[in-house]
N, C-alpha and C positions, 0 to 999 in steps of 0.2 A: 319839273319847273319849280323854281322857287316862290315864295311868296312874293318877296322884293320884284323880282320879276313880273307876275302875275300882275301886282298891285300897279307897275308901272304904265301898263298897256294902256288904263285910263286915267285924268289927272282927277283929283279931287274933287275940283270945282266940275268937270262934267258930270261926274257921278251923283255930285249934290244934287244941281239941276234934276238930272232925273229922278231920282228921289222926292222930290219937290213938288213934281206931275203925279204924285202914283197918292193912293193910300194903302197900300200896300208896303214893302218893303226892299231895301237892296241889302244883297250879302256879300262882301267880298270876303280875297285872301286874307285871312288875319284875324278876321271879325271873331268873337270866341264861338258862332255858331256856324263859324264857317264849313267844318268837317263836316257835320249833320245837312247843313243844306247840300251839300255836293252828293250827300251817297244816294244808290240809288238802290234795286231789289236783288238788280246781278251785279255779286259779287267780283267777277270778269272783267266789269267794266270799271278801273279808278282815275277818272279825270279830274279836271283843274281849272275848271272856266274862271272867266277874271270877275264876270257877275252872276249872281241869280238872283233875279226878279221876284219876287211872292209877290203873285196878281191876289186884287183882291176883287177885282171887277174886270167885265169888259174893256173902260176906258184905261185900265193899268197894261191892259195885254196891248190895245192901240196902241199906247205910248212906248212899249217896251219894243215894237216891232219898229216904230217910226225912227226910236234909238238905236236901233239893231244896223238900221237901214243909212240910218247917217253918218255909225260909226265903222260900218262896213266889219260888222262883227259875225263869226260864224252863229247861228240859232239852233239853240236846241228845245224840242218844246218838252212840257213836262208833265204826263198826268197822275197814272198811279205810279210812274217810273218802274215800272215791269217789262221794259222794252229787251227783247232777249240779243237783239242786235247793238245795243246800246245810245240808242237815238236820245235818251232822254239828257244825257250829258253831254258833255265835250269840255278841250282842252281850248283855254285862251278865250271861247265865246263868251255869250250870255244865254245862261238856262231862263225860257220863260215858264216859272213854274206855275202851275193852277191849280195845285192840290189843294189849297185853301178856300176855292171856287166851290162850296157844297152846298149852295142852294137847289132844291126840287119842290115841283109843286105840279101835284096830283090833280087830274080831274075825275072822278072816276066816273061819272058821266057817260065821257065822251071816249073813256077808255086809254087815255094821254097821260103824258108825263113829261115837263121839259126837264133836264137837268143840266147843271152846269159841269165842267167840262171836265172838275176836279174829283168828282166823285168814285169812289170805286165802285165794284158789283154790290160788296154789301153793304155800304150805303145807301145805293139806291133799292134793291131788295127792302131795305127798312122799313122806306116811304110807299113801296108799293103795293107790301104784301100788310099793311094796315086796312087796305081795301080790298085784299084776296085780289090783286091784278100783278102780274109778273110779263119780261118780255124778256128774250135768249139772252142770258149772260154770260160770265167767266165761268169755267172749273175751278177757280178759285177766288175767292170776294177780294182778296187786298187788289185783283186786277182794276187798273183804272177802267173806264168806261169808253171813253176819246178812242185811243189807239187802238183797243179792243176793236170796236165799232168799226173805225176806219181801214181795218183791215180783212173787216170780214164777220168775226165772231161767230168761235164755233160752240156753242154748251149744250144742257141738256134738254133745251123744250126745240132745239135746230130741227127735228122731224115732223114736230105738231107744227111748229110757228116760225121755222126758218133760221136766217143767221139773222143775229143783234142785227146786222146792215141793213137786212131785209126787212127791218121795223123801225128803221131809222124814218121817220113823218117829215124833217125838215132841219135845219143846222142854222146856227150861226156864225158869220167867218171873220176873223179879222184878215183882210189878205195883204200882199207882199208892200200893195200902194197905198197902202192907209186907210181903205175904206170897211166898214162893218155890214156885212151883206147877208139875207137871208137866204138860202139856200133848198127851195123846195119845188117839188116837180111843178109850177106852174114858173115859179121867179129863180133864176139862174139856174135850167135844171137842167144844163151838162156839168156844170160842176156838183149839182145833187148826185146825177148818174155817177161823175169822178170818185164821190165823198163814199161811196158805199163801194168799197174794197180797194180805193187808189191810196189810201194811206195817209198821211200828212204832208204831200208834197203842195197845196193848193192854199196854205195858211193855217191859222190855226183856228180850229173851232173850239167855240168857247160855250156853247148849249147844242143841247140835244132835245129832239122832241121825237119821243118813240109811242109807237101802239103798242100798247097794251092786252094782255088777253087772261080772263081768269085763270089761274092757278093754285093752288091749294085752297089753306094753310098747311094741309096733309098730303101728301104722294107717297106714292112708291114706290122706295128707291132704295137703293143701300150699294153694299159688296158683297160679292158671292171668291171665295181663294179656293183656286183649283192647284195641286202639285204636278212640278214639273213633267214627272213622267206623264200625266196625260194635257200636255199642249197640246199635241196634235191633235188630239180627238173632240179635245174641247173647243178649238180653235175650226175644225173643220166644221163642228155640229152648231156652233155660232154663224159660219159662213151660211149655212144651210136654212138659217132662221130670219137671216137679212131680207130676203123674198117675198117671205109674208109676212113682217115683223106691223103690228098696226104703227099708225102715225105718233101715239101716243107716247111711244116705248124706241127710246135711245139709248144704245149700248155703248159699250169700252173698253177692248181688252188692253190690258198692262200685263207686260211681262215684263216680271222686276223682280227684287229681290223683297222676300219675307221682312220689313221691320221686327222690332223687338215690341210686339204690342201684344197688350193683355188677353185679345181677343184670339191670340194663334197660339199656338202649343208651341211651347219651349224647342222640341226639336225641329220646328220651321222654322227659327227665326235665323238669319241670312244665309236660308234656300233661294232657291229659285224658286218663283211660283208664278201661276197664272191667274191675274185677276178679273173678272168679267163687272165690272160696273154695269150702272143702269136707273133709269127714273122712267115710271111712267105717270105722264104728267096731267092724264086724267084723273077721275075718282080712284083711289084706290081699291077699292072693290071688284070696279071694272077690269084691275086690270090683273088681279091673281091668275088666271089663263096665263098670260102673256109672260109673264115672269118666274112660271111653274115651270115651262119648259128651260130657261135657262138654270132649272135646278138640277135636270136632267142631262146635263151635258158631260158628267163625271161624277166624280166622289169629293165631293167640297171639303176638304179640311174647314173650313169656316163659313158660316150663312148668314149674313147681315143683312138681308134685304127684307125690309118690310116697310108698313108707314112711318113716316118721319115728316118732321114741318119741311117745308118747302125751303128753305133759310139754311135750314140744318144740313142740306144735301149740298147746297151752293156753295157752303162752307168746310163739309165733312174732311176736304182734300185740305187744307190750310196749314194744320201743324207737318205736314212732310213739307210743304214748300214757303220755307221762311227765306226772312231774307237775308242776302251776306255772302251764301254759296257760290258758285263759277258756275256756269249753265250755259250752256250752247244746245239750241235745238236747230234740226232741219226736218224736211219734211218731204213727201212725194203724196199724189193720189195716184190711187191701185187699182185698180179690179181683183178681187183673193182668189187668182187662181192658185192652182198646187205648186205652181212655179213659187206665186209669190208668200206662199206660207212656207214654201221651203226654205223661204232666205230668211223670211222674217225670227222664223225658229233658229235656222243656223248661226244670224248673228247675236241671235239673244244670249247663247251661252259664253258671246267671247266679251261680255259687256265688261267693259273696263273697272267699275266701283258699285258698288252697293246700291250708290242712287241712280245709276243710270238706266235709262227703262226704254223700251221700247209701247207706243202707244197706237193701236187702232180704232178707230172713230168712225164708227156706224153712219153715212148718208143717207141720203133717199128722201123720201117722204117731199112734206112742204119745201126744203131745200130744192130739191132736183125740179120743180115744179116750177119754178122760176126761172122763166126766161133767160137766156145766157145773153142776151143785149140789154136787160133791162138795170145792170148797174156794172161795174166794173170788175164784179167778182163773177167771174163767168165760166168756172169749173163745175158746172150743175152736173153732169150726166156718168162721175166717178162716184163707185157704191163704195169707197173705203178711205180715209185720208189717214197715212201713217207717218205720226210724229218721233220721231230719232231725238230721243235727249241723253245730252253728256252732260253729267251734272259730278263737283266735285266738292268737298266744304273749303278746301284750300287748294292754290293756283299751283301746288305741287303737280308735275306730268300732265296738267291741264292741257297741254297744243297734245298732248299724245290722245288725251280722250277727245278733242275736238277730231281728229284726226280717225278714230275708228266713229263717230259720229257720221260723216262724211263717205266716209268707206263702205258704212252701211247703208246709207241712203242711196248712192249710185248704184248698189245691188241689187235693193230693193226697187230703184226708181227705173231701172233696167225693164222692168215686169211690166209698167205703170203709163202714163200719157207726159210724164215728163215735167209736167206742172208741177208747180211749191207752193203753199200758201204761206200768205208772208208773216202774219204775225207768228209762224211757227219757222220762220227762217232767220239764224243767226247770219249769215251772210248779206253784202249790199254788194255786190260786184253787177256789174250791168250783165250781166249772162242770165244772173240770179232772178234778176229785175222780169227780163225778157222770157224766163222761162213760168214765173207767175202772172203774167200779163201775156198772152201771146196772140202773135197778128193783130188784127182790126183792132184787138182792143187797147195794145200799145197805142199804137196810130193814134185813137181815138183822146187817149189821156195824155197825148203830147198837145193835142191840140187846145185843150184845157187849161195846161200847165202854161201854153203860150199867152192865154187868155190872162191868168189870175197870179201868175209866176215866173215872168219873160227870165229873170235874172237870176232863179233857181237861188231865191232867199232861202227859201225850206230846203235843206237840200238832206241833213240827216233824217235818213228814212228810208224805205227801199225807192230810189229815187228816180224817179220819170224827169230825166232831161230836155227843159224848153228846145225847140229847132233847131235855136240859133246854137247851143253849144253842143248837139250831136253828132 
């Protein structure tokens, strides 16, 4: 699309107008910061919306939506724009961005935090961990908080204290008819139930009010790189540790290829290797037992794991995942049985590029403990979630790695209950939709989306289609 084009969709004078309502800002085609406002983290995704918005408040995201709404414009919203399905952009719409939205304000008291909607993980880490209180974040800090949240959020205290959703205390909405709604288990709380794993189909939230729980400023956490020849034994003596693993102690295997880092021996670096992560997110002290046996598990070409700030562990992953790359993840939950490590091994050696990894993510604990109707994310009773990422620095043979991405997952999802979790699904197809939501609980977020979304304004995102157009 061209600019001339782009630029025509709206005339001047409507765009001043809006402009006029905000303190914020409008970007369009042309503007000389137009390229920077459009990009986003995945490089995969290059669209060409005709506006984006920089809210600078609640009342600029009202108005951006009430504009959205009268100009009968596609919406995309925006937070850390880490969106791996590419929700945060589009062609022809209007981006409502809120990365600019970084107020927080701590109680530590009461063990609270609102923040606004823009913020990323380590942002809010910042303001929190001033008071030693932390609640489930990103694996990696540029992640916005919003999407994260609304999808689920899986990081490393998910076994002591759940998923980010699960500490979600209350929201603020702007929804599809204009109004700014709170959102908490006593005031609108099917759409609270919706907000924690139904995604961004229901409006846009613009705060967050999460609990809290101490945490550091010290854990212990790191990396432990095991070499390829022993996956198998490392991967099975990991399976074996899941059972009694304490609530405090959340793992990670990647299997990926060796970087070129100062910490690994020269003739590792682009091996194959097996990486076992992990934080335990009580005292460190406590938790040497717990962390000893995954010393055990092989012969570690490398041992990283000791105390570290708590900041430093949420961030530690951040220089492998910049932005600009092509990324496509999917995902299945598992059960590890030898079926399903056979596949997961087997596909590991036909990984397409360097950076493409295969990733399993330890359950249990506070997660599984949570009721499976108590929010929309209701895969509690899977001990493994494995995420499939095709990752490439340029769109060079990119649909071929999306394509063994995919190939692997239905292998591995073969082994599994069939379910996705969406913030790790690059796909929106209604199959997709239907197989991370399943039964009652679709049902149940169509009936919400009819409530606060008849006309499926939000519609990028894995998206729950109102009645009237399914």
């Amino acid at each position: 699309m061209s600019i001339d084009t782009a630029r025509g969709i709206l005339g001047d004078a409507t765009v001043a107008e809006l402009q006029a309502g905000l303190r914020g800002t409008v970007v369009r085609p042309g503007d000389p910061d137009y390229d920077q406002a459009r990009a986003v983290w995945n490089g995969a995704h290059d669209k060409h919306p005709a506006l984006v918005v920089r809210c600078a408040g609640t009342a600029d995201v009202l108005h951006a939506v009430e504009f959205a709404r009268s100009q009968d414009l596609l919406v995309a919203v925006r937070g850390g724009a880490h969106s791996i399905a590419g929700f945060s952009t589009c062609d022809d719409g209007i981006v409502i961005d809120l990365s600019a939205m970084k107020g927080a304000v701590v109680r530590p008291r009461q063990r609270r935090v609102v923040a606004q909607a823009g913020m990323t993980w380590g942002d809010l880490d910042h303001e929190t961990q001033a008071f030693g209180l932390a609640t489930t974040g990103g694996l990696v800090s540029s992640t916005g908080i919003s999407g994260f949240t609304l999808g689920g959020g899986v990081g490393w205290l998910l076994r002591r204290h759940g998923l980010a959703s699960d500490n979600l205390v209350a929201a603020e909405v702007v929804t599809a008819d204009g109004r700014v709604v709170r959102a908490d288990a006593q005031e609108h709380s099917e759409l609270f139930w919706a907000l924690r794993g139904g995604g961004g189909n229901f409006g846009v939230v613009t705060s967050l009010e999460y609990q809290l729980h101490p945490v550091g400023p010290q854990v212990l956490a790191g990396l432990i790189v095991y070499p390829l020849a022993q996956a198998r034994q490392v991967i099975t003596g990991w399976r074996e540790l899941l059972a009694d693993a304490p609530d405090e102690l959340t793992t990670l295997i990647n299997l990926t290829t060796a970087p070129p880092l100062p910490f690994l021996p020269p003739e590792v670096h682009g091996t194959r290797v097996v990486v076992l992560a992990g934080m335990y997110g009580g005292e460190p002290a406590s938790g040497e037992a717990a962390v000893a046996r995954l010393r055990t598990l092989g012969t570690p070409i490398a041992d990283l794991m000791g105390p570290m700030p708590y900041i430093g562990m949420q961030s530690l992953l951040d220089p492998l995942w910049t932005a600009g790359a092509h990324n496509y993840f999917t995902s299945a939950f598992v059960e590890p049985t030898d079926a399903t490590l056979d596949a997961v091994l087997r596909r590991h050696t036909t990984t397409p590029t360097a950076f493409s990894e295969l990733h399993m993510h330890q359950l249990g604990g506070a997660f599984a403990r949570v009721p499976a109707d108590a929010s929309a994310f209701s895969q509690r009773d899977a001990s493994v979630l494995v995420n499939v990422i095709a990752r490439s620095p340029a769109a060079a043979d990119f649909d071929a790695h999306v394509a063994w991405a995919r190939q692997t997952r239905d292998e591995i999802a073969a082994h599994g209950q069939g379910a996705m979790y969406v913030n790790f699904t690059g796909d929106a197809s209604e199959d997709r939709v239907r197989a991370s939501y399943p039964g009652a609980v679709h049902e149940r977020l169509v009936r919400v989306k009819d409530a606060y979304d008849p006309t499926n304004l939000f519609r990028l995102n894995q998206n729950i289609r109102p009645s009237s157009m399914v």
